[in-house]
SEVO-370532 format. One line per 5 residues: number of its first residue (from 1); for each residue x, y, z of C-alpha. Coordinates in nm, 4 decimals. Example, Ala and Ser with C-alpha at 12.3 -4.5 7.8 and 13.67 -1.06 7.14 Angstrom:
REM SEVO-370532
1> 1.2300,-0.4500,0.7800 | 1.3670,-0.1060,0.7140
//
This chain:
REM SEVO-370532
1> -2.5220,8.5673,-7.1781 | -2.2703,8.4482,-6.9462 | -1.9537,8.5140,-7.1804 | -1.6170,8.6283,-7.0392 | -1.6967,8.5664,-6.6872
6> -1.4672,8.2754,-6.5519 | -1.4948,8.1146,-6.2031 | -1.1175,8.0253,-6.1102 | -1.1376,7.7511,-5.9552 | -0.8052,7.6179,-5.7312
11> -0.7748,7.4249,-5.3949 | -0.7379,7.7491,-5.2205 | -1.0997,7.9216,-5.3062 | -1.3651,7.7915,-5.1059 | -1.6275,7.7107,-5.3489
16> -1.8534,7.4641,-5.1633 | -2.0362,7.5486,-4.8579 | -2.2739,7.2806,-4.6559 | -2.5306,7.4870,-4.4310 | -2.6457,7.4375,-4.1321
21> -2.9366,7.2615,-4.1536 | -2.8445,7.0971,-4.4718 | -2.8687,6.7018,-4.4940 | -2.6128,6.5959,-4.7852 | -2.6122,6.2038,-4.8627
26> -2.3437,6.0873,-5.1838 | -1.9721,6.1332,-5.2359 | -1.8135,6.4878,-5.2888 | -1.5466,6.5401,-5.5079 | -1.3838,6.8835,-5.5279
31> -1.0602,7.0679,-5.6661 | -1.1486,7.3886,-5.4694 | -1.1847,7.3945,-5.0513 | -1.4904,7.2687,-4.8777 | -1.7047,7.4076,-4.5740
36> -1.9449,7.1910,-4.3683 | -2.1915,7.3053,-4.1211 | -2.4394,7.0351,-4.2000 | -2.4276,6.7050,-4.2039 | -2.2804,6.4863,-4.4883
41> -2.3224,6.1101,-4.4498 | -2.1054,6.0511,-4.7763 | -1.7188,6.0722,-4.8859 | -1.5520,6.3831,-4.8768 | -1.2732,6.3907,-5.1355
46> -1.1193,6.6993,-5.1891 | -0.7371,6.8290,-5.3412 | -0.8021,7.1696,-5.1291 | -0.8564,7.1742,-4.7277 | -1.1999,7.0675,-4.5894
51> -1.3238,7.2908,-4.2887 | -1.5998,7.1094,-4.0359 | -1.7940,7.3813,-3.8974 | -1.8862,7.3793,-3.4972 | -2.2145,7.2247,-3.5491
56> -2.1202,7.0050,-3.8923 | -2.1236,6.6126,-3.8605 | -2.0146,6.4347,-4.1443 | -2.0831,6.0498,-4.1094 | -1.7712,5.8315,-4.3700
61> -1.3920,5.9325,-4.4617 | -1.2449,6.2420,-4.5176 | -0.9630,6.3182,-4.7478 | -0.8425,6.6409,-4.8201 | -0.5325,6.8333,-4.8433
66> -0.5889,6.9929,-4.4830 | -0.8764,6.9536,-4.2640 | -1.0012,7.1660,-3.9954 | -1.2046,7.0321,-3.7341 | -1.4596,7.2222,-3.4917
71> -1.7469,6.9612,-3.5508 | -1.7691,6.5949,-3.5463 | -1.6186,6.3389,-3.7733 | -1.6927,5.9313,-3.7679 | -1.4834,5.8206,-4.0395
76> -1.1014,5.7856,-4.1000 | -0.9688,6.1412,-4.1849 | -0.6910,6.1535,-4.4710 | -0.4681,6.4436,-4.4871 | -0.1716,6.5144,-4.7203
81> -0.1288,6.8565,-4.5057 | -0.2105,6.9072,-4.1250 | -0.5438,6.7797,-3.9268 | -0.6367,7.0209,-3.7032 | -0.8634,6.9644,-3.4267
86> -1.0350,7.2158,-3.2377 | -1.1762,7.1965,-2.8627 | -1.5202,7.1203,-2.9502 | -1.3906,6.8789,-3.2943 | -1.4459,6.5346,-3.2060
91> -1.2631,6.2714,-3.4528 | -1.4136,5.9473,-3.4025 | -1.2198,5.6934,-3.6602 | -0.8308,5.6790,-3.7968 | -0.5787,5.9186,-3.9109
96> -0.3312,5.9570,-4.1848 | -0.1646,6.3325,-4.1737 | 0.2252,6.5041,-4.2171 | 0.1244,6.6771,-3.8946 | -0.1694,6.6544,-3.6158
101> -0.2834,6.9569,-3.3436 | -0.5616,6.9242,-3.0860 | -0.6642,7.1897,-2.8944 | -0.7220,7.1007,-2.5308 | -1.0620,6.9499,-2.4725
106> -1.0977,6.8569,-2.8326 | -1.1409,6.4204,-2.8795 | -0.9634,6.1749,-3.1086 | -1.0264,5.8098,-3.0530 | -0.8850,5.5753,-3.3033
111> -0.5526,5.5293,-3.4540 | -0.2439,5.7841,-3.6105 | -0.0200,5.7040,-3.8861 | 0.2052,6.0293,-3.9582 | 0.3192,6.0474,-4.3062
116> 0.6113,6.2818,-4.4054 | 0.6430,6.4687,-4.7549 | 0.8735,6.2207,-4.9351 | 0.5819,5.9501,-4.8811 | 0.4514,5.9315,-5.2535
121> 0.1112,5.7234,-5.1375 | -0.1117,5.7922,-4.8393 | -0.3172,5.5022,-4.7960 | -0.6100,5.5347,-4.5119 | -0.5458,5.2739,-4.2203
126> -0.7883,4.9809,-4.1585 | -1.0466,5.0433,-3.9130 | -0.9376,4.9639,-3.5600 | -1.1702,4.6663,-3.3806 | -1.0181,4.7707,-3.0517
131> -1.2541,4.9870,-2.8214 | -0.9255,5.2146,-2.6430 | -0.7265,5.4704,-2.8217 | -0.4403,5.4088,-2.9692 | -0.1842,5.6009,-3.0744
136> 0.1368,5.4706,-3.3251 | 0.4950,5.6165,-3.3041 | 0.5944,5.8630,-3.4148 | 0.3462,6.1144,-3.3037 | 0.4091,6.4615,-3.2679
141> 0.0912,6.6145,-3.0842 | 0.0908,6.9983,-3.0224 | -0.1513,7.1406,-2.7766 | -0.2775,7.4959,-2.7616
//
C-alpha cells in the first residue's frame, strides 16, 4: 500500500513538530530537526538543529547540532553549531556551543564553555550552585 514512497530523513528536514498546547514528558531522540512550541519536560537529543518556538518551554538539557531560542529553556543547552538566542528566549542553565548570539533583551543566566571545531568531545558543564551569572573566557557574544 505504501510501496515506493520514502521519507528522507537528514538533520536538515524538520520532521518533528511540538504544538502549542502540547505537554510532551520522555527523552527525544532525532536524526532530522526539531520544533517546539509546547512544552517538553524531557531530553532533547537531536544530530539536526532544535528550534524553541516563542511560547515553547522545555524543562531538562538540550543537545542538538544548532539551537534556536525564542522560548524558554531550564536545562544546560549543548550545541556542536551556534546557540542562538532571541529577545524573548530565556536560557536558564549552562552552555556548551562553537559560537553564542543574544539578541538584546533576550536572558542567559548560567555558565559558557565555547568549544571550537577541532574539539572531538563536547561534554555538558556541571550545573553551577552559584546564584550570579557567570560567564568563562573566551566568549565571543554578538548582539543584534
Amino acid at each position: 500500500m505504501f510501496k515506493g514512497k520514502k521519507h528522507a530523513h537528514g538533520i536538515h528536514a524538520t520532521d518533528t513538530l511540538i504544538g502549542e498546547g502540547t505537554l510532551f514528558e520522555g527523552r527525544i531522540k532525532s536524526e532530522a530537526s526539531i520544533r517546539i512550541e509546547g512544552q517538553v519536560t524531557g531530553d532533547v537529543d537531536c544530530a539536526g538543529d532544535v528550534t524553541i518556538g516563542e511560547k515553547g518551554i522545555v524543562k531538562s538539557n538540550v543537545i542538538a547540532r544548532n539551537v534556536i531560542l525564542a522560548g524558554t529553556v531550564n536545562g544546560n543547552v549543548l550545541c556542536k553549531g551556534k546557540l542562538t538566542i532571541h529577545a524573548t528566549g530565556k536560557l536558564y542553565g549552562n552552555t556548551t556551543a562553537q559560537s553564542l548570539v543574544i539578541a538584546e533583551g533576550g536572558l542567559f543566566q548560567g555558565m559558557s564553555k565555547m568549544e571550537s571545531t577541532e574539539s572531538s568531545s563536547l561534554e555538558m558543564p556541571a550545573p553551577s550552585k552559584q546564584t550570579e551569572s557567570v560567564t568563562t573566557a573566551p566568549t565571543v557574544i554578538t548582539w543584534q
